[in-house]
PyMOL Python script that loads the backbone (N, CA, C, O; Angstrom):
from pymol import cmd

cmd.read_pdbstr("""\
ATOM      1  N   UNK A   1       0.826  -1.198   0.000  1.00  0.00           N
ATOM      2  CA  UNK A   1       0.000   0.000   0.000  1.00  0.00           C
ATOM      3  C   UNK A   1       0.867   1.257   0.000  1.00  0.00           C
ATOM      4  O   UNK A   1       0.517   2.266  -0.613  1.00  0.00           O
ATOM      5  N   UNK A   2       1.813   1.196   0.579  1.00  0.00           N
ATOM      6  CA  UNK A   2       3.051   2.430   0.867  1.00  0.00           C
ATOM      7  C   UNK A   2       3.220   2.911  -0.513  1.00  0.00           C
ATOM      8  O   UNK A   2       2.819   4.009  -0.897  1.00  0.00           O
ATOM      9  N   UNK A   3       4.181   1.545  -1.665  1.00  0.00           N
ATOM     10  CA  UNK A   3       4.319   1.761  -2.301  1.00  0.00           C
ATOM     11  C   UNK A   3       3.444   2.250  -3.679  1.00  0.00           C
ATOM     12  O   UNK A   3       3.623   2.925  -4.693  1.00  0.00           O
ATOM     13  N   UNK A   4       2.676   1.674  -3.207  1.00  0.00           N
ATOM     14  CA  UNK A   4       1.268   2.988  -4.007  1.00  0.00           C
ATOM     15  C   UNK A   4       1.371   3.714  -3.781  1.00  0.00           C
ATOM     16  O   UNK A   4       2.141   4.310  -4.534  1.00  0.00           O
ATOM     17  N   UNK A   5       0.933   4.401  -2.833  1.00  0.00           N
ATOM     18  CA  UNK A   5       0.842   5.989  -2.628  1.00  0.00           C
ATOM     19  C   UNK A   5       2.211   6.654  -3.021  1.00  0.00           C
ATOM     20  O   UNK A   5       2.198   7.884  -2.972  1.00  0.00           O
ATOM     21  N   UNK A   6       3.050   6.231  -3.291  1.00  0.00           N
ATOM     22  CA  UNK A   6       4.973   6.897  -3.622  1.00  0.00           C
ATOM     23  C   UNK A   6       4.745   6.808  -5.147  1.00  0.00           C
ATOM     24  O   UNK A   6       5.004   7.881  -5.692  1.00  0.00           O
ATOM     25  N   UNK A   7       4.331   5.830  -6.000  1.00  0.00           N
ATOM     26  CA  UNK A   7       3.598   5.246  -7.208  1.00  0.00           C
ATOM     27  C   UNK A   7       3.298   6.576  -7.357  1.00  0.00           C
ATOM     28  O   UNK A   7       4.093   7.418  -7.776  1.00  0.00           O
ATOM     29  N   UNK A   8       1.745   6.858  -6.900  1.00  0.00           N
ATOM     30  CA  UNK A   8       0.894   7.861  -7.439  1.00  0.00           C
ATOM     31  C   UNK A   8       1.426   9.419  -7.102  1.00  0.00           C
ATOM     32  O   UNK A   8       1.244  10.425  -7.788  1.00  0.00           O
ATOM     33  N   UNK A   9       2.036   9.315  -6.015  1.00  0.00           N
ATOM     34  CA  UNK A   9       2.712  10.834  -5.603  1.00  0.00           C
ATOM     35  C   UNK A   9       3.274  11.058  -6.933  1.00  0.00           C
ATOM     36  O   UNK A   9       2.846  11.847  -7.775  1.00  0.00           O
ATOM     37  N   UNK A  10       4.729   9.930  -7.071  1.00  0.00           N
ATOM     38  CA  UNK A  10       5.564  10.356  -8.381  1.00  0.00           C
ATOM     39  C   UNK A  10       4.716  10.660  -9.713  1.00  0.00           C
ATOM     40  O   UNK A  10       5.102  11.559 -10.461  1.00  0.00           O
ATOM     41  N   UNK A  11       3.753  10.039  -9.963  1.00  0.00           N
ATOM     42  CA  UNK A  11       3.496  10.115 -10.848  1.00  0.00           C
ATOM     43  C   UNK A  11       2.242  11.918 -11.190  1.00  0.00           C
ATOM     44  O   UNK A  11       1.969  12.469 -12.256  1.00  0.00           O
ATOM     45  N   UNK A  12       1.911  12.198 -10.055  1.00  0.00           N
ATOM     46  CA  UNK A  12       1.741  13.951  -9.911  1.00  0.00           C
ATOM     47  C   UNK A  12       2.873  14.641 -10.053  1.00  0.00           C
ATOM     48  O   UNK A  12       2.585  15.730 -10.550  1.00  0.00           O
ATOM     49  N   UNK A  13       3.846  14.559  -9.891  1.00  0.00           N
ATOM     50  CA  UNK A  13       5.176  15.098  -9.895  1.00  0.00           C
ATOM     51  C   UNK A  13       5.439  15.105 -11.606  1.00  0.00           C
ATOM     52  O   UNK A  13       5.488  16.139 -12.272  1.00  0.00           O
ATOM     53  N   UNK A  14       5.586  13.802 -12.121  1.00  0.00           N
ATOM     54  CA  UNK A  14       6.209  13.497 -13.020  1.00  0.00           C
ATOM     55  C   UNK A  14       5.609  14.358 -14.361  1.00  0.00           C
ATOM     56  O   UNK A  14       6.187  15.005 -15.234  1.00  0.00           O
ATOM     57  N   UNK A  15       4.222  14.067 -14.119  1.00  0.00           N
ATOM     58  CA  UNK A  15       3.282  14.841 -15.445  1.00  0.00           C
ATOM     59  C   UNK A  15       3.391  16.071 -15.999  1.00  0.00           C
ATOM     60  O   UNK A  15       3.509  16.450 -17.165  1.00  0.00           O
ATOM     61  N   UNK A  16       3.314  16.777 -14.676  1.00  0.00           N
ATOM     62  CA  UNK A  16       3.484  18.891 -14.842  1.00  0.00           C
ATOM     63  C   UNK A  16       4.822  18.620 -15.223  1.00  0.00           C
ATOM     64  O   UNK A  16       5.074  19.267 -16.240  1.00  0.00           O
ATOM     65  N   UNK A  17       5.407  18.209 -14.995  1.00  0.00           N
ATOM     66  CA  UNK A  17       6.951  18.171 -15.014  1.00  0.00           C
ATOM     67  C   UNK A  17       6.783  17.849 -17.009  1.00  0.00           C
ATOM     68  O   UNK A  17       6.632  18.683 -17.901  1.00  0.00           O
ATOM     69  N   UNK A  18       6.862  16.733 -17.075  1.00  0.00           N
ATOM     70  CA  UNK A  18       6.558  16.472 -19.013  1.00  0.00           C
ATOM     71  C   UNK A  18       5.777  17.656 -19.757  1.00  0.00           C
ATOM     72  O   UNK A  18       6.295  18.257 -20.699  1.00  0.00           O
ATOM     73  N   UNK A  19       4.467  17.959 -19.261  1.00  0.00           N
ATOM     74  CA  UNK A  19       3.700  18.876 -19.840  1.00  0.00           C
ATOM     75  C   UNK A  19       4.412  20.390 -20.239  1.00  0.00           C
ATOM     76  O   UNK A  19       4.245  21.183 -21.166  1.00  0.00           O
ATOM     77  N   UNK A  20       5.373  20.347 -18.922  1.00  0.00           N
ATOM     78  CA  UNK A  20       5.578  22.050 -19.386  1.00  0.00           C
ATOM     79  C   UNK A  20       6.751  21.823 -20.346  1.00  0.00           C
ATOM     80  O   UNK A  20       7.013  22.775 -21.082  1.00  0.00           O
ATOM     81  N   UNK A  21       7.596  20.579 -20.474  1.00  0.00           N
ATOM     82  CA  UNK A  21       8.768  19.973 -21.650  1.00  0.00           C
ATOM     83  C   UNK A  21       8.331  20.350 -22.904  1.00  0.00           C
ATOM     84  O   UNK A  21       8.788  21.095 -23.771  1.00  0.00           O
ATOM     85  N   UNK A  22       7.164  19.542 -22.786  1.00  0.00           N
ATOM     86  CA  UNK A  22       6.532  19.429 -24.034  1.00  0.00           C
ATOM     87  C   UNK A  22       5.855  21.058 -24.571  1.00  0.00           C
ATOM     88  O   UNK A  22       5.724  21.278 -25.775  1.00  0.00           O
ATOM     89  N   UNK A  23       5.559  21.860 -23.769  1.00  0.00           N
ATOM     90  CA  UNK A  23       5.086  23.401 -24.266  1.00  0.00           C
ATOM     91  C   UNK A  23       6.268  24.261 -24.530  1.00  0.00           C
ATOM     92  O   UNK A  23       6.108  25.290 -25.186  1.00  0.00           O
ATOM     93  N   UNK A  24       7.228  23.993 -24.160  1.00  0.00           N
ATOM     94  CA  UNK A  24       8.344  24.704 -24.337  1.00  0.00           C
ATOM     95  C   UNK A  24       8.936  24.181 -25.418  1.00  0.00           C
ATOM     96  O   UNK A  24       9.554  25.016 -26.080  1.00  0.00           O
ATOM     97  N   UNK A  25       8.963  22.815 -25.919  1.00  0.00           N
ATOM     98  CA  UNK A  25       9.337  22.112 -27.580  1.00  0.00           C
ATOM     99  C   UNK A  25       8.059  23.255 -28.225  1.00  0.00           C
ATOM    100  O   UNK A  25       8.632  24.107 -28.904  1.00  0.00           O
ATOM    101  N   UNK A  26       7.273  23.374 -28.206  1.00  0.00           N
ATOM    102  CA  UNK A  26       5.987  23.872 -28.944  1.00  0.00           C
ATOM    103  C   UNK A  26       6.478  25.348 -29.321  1.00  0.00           C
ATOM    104  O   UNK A  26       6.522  25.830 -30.452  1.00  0.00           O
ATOM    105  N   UNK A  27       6.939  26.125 -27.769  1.00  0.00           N
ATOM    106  CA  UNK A  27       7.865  27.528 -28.118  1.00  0.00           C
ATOM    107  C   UNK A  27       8.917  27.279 -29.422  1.00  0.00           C
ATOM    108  O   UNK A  27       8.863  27.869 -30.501  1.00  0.00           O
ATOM    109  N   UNK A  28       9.786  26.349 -29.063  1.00  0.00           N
ATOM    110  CA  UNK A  28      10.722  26.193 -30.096  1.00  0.00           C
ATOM    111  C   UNK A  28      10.343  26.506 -31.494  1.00  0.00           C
ATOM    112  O   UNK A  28      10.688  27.483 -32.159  1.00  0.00           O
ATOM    113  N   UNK A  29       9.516  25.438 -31.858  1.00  0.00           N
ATOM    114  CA  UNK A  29       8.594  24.710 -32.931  1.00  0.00           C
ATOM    115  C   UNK A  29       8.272  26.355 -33.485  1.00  0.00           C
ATOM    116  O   UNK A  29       8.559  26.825 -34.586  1.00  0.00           O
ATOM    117  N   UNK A  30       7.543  27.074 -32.264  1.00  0.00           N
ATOM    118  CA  UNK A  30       6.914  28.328 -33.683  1.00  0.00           C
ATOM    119  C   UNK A  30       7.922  29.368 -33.914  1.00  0.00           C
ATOM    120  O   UNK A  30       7.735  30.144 -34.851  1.00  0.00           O
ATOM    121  N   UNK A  31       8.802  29.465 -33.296  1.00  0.00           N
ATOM    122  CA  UNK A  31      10.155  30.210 -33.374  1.00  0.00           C
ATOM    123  C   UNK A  31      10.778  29.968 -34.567  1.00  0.00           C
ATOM    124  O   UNK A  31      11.177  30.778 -35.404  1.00  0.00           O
ATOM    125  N   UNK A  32      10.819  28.812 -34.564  1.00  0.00           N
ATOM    126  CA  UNK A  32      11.630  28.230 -36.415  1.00  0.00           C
ATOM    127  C   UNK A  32      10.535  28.425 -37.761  1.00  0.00           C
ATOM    128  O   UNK A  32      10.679  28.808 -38.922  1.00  0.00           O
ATOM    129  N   UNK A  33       9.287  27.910 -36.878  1.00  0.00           N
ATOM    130  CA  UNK A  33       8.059  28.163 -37.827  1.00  0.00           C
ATOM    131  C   UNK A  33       8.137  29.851 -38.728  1.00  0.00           C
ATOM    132  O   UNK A  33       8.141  29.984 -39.952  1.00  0.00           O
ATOM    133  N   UNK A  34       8.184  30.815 -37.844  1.00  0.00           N
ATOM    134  CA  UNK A  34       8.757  31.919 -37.882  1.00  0.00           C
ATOM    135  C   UNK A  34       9.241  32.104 -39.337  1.00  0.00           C
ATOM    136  O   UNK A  34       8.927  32.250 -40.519  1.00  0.00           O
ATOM    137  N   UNK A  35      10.790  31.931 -37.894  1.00  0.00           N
ATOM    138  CA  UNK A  35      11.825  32.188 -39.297  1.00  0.00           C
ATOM    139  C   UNK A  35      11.532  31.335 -40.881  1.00  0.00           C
ATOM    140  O   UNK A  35      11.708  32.024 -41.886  1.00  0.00           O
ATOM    141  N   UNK A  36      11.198  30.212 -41.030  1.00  0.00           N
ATOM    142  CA  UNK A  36      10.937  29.872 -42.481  1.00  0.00           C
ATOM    143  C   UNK A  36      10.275  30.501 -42.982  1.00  0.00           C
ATOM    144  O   UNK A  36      10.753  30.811 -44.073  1.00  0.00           O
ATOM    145  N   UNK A  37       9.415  30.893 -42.824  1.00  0.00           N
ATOM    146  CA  UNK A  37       7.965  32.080 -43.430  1.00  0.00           C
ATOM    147  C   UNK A  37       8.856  33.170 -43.663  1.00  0.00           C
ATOM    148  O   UNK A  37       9.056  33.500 -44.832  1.00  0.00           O
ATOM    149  N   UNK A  38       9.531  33.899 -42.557  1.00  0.00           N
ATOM    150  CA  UNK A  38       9.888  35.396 -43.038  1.00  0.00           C
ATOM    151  C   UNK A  38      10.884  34.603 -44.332  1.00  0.00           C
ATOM    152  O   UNK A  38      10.493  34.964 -45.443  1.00  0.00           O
ATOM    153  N   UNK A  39      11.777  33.856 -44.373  1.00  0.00           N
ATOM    154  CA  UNK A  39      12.587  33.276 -44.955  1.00  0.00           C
ATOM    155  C   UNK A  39      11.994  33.211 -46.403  1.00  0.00           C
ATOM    156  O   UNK A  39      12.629  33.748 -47.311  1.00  0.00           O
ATOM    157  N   UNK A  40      10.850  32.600 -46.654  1.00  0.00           N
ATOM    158  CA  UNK A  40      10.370  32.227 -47.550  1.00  0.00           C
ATOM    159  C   UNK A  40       9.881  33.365 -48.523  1.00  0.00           C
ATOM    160  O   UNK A  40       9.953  33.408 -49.752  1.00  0.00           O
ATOM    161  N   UNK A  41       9.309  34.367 -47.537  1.00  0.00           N
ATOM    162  CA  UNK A  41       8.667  35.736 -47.996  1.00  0.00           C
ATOM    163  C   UNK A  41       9.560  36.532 -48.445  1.00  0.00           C
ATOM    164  O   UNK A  41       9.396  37.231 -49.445  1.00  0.00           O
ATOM    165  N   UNK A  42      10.569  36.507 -47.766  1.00  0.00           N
ATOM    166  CA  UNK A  42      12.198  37.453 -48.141  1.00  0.00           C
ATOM    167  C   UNK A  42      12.350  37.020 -49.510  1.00  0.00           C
ATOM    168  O   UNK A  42      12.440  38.026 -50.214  1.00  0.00           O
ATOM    169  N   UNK A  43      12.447  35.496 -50.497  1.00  0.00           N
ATOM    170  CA  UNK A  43      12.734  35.055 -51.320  1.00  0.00           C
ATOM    171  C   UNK A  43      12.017  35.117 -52.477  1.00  0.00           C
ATOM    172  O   UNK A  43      12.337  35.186 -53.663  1.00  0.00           O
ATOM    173  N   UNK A  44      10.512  35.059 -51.620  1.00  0.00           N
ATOM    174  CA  UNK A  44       9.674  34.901 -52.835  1.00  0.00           C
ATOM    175  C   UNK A  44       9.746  37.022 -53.369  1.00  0.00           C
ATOM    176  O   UNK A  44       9.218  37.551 -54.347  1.00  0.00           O
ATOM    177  N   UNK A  45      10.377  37.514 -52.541  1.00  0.00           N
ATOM    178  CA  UNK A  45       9.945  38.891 -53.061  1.00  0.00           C
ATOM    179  C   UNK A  45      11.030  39.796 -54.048  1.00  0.00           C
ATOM    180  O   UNK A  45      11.074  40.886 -54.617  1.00  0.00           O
ATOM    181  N   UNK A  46      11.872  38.568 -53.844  1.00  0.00           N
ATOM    182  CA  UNK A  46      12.879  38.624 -55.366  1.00  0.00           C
ATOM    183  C   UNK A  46      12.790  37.930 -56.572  1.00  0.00           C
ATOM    184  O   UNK A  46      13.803  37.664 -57.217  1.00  0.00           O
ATOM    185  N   UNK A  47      11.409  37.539 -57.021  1.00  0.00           N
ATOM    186  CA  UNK A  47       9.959  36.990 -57.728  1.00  0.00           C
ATOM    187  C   UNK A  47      11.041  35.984 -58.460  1.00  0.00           C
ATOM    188  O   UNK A  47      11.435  35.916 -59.624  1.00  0.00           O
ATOM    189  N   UNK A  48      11.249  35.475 -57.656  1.00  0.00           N
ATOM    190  CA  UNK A  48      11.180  33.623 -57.336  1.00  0.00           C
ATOM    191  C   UNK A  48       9.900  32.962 -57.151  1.00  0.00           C
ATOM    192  O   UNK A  48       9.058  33.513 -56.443  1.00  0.00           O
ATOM    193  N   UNK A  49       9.649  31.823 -57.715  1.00  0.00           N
ATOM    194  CA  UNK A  49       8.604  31.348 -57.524  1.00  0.00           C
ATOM    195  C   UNK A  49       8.768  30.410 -56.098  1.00  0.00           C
ATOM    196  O   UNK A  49       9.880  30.103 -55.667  1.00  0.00           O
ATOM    197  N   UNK A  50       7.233  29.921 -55.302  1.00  0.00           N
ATOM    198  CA  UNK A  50       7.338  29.579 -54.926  1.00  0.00           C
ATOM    199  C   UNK A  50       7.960  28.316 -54.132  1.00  0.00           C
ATOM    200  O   UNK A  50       8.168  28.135 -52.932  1.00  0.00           O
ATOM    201  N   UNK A  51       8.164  27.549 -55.225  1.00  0.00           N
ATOM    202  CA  UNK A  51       8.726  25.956 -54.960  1.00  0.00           C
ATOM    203  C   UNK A  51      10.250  26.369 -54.970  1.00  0.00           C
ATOM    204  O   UNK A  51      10.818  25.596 -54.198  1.00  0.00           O
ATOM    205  N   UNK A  52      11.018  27.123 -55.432  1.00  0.00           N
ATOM    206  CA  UNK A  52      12.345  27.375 -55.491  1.00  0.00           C
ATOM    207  C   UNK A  52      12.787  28.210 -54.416  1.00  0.00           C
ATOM    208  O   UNK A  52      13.967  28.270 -54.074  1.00  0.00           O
ATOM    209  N   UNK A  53      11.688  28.974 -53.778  1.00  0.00           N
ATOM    210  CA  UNK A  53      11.719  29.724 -52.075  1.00  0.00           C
ATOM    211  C   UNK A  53      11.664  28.958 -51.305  1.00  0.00           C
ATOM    212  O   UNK A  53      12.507  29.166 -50.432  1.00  0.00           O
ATOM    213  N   UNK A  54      10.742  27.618 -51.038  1.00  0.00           N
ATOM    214  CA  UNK A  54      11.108  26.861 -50.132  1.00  0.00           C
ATOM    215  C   UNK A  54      12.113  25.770 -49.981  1.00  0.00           C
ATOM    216  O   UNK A  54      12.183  24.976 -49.043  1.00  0.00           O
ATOM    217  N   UNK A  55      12.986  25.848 -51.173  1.00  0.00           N
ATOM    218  CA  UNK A  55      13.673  24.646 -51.529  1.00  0.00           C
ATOM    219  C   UNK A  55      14.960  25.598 -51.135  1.00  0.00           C
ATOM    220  O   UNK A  55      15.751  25.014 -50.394  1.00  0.00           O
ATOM    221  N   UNK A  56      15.272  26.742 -51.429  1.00  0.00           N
ATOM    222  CA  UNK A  56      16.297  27.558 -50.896  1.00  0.00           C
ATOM    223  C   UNK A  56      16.219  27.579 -49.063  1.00  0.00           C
ATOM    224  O   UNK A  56      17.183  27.477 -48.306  1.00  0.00           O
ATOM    225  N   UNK A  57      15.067  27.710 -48.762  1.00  0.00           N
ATOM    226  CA  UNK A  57      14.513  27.723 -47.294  1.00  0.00           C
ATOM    227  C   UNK A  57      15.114  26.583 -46.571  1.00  0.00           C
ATOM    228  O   UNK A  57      15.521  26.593 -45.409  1.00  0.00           O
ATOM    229  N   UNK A  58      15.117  25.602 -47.403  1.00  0.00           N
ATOM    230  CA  UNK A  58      15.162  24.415 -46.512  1.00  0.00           C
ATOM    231  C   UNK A  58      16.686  23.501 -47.027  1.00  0.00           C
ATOM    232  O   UNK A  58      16.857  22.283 -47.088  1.00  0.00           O
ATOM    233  N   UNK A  59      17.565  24.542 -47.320  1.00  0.00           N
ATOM    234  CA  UNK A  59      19.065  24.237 -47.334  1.00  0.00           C
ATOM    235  C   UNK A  59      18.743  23.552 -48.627  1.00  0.00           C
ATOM    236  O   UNK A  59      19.575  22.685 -48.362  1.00  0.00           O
ATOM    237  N   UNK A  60      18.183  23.085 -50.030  1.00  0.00           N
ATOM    238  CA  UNK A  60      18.147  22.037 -50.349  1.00  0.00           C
ATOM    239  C   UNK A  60      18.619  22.991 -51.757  1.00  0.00           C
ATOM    240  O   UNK A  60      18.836  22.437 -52.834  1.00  0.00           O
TER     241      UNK A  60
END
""", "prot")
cmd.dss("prot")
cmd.show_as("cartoon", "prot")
cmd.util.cbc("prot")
cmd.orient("prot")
């Protein structure tokens, strides 16, 4: 029974703990999201077409 309740404690601990990991990958995520767009927009406005703006965008 002990070890239940240490079980379920950790596992309140453990969750908030992942959740806020995982929202802060999400910060990351639109930060880069970002930059490709301005990236893309910067390129396409030296009337490049589109498929050759994101292919420059994406190192390729």
């Amino acid at each position: 029974m002990f070890a239940y309740g240490v079980i379920q404690l950790g596992a309140k601990v453990v969750s908030p703990v992942a959740l806020v990991a995982i929202a802060l990958g999400f910060c990351s995520l639109k930060k880069e999201s970002n930059f490709f767009n301005e990236c893309v927009e910067e390129i396409k406005a030296t009337d490049s077409p589109t498929a050759d703006s994101v292919r420059f965008c994406t190192g390729g």
